[in-house]
C-alpha positions in Angstrom: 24.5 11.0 57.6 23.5 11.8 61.1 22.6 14.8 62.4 24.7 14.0 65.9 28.3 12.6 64.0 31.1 15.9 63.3 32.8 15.7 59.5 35.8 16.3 61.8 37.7 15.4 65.6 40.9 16.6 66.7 41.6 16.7 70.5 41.5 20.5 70.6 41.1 24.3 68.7 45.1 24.1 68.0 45.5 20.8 66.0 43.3 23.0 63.5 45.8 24.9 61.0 45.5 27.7 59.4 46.8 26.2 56.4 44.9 22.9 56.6 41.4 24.6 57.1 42.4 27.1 54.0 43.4 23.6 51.7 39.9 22.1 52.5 38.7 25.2 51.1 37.3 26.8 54.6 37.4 31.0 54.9 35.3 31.4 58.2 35.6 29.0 61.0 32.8 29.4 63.6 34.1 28.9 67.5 32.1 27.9 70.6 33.5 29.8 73.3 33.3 28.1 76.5 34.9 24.8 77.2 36.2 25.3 73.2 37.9 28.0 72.7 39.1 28.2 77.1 37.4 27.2 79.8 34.5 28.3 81.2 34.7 31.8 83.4 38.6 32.7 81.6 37.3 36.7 80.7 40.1 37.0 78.0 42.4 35.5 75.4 45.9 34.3 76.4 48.9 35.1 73.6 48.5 31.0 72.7 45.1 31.9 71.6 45.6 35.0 69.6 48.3 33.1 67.6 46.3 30.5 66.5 43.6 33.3 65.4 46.7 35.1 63.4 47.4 32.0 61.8 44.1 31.4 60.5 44.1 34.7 59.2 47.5 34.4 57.6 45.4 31.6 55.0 42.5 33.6 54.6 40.1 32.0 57.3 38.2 34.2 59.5 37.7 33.6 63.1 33.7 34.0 64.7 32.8 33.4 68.2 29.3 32.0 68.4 28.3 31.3 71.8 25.3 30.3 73.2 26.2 32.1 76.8 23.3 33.8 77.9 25.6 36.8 79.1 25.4 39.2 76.4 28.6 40.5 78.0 30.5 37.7 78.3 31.1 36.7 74.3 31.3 40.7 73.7 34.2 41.2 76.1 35.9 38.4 74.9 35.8 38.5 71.4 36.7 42.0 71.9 39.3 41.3 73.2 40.7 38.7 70.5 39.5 41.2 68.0 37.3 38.4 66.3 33.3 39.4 65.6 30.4 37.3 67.1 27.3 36.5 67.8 26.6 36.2 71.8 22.6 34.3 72.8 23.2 32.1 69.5 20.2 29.8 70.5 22.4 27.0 68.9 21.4 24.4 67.3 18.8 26.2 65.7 21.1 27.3 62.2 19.7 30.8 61.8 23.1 32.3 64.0 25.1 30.1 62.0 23.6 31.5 58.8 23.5 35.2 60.4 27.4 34.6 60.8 27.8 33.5 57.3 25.7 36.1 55.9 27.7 39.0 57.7 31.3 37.4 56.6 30.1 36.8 52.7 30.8 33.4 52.8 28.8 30.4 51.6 27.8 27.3 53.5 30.8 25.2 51.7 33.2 27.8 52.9 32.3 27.7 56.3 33.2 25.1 59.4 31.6 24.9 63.2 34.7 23.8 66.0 32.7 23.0 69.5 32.7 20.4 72.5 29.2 19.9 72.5 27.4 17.6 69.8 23.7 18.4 70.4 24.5 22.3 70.1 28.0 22.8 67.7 28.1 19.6 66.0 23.7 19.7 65.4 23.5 23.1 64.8 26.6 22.7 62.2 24.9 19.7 60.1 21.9 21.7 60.3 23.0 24.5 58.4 24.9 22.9 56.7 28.7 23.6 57.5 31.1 21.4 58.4 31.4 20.3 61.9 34.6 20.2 64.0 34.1 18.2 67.0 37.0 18.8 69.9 37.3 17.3 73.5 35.8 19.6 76.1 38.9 21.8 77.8 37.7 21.2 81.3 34.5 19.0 82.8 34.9 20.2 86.4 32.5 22.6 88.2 28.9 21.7 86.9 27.1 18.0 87.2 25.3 18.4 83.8 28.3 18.8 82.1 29.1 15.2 83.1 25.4 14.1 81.9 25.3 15.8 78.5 29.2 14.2 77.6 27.8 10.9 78.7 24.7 11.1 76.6 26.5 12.1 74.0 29.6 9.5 74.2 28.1 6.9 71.4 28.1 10.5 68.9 32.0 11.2 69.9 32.8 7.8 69.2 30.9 7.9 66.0 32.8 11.3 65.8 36.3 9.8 66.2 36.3 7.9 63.2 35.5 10.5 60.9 38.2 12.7 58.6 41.1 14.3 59.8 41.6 18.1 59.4 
């Protein structure tokens, strides 16, 4: 296995099912923020959003935000707002957040999936702890020159990615 390839791609958060998540045994499904969940800088869920998080919760799987934004604010508003818990400053990929998360929820590691854009933080920090990893295409590149880096370096990963399982 390697560390960098995601268990799972889809092309974004919604192709993820409630119902498909709940069949491959998942009951928390850790969320990047940023660029995952919306794009960077939206301060609040739209109604698309919060209907995907009640369908999840319809099949028993919990919604966390885990976002490494250095903005202790910004995850807080936001989950908030969705009325999910979270953990803000994750310092992703290091797994102790992602085991923190699993901790707080009661759920073990087989029970537990990461969905992110980024492979060297979501889809390393994942494999690390030991979850599942969800890989989706970033929601918007535009606005910051090291975004373009970081998805180039990590292009051959996504590819790898691609040809894993389907959720």
């Amino acid at each position: 296995m390697s560390w960098f390839r995601a268990r799972f791609s889809c092309h974004d958060v919604y192709e993820l099912s409630g119902e498909a998540l709940a069949r491959r045994g998942f009951k928390l499904l850790l969320a990047d923020l940023d660029n995952t969940l919306v794009p960077y800088g939206v301060p609040l869920p739209d109604e698309r959003l919060e209907a995907w998080r009640d369908d999840l919760s319809c099949h028993g799987v919990t919604l966390f935000i885990l976002s490494n934004n250095r903005h202790e604010s910004r995850p807080r508003i936001f989950a908030e707002g969705l009325g999910v818990p979270y953990i803000g400053h994750a310092g992703k990929p290091r797994p102790s957040s992602f085991l923190r998360a699993m901790e707080q929820q009661g759920v073990a590691r087989e029970q537990t999936a990461i969905v992110g854009d980024q492979v060297f933080t979501d889809v390393l920090g994942g494999n690390l702890a030991g979850v599942s990893a969800i890989l989706v295409e970033p929601i918007r590149l535009a606005g910051n020159p090291g975004r373009y880096l970081r998805y180039a370096a990590e292009l051959p990963f996504r590819l790898l990615s691609k040809r894993g399982e389907r959720i």
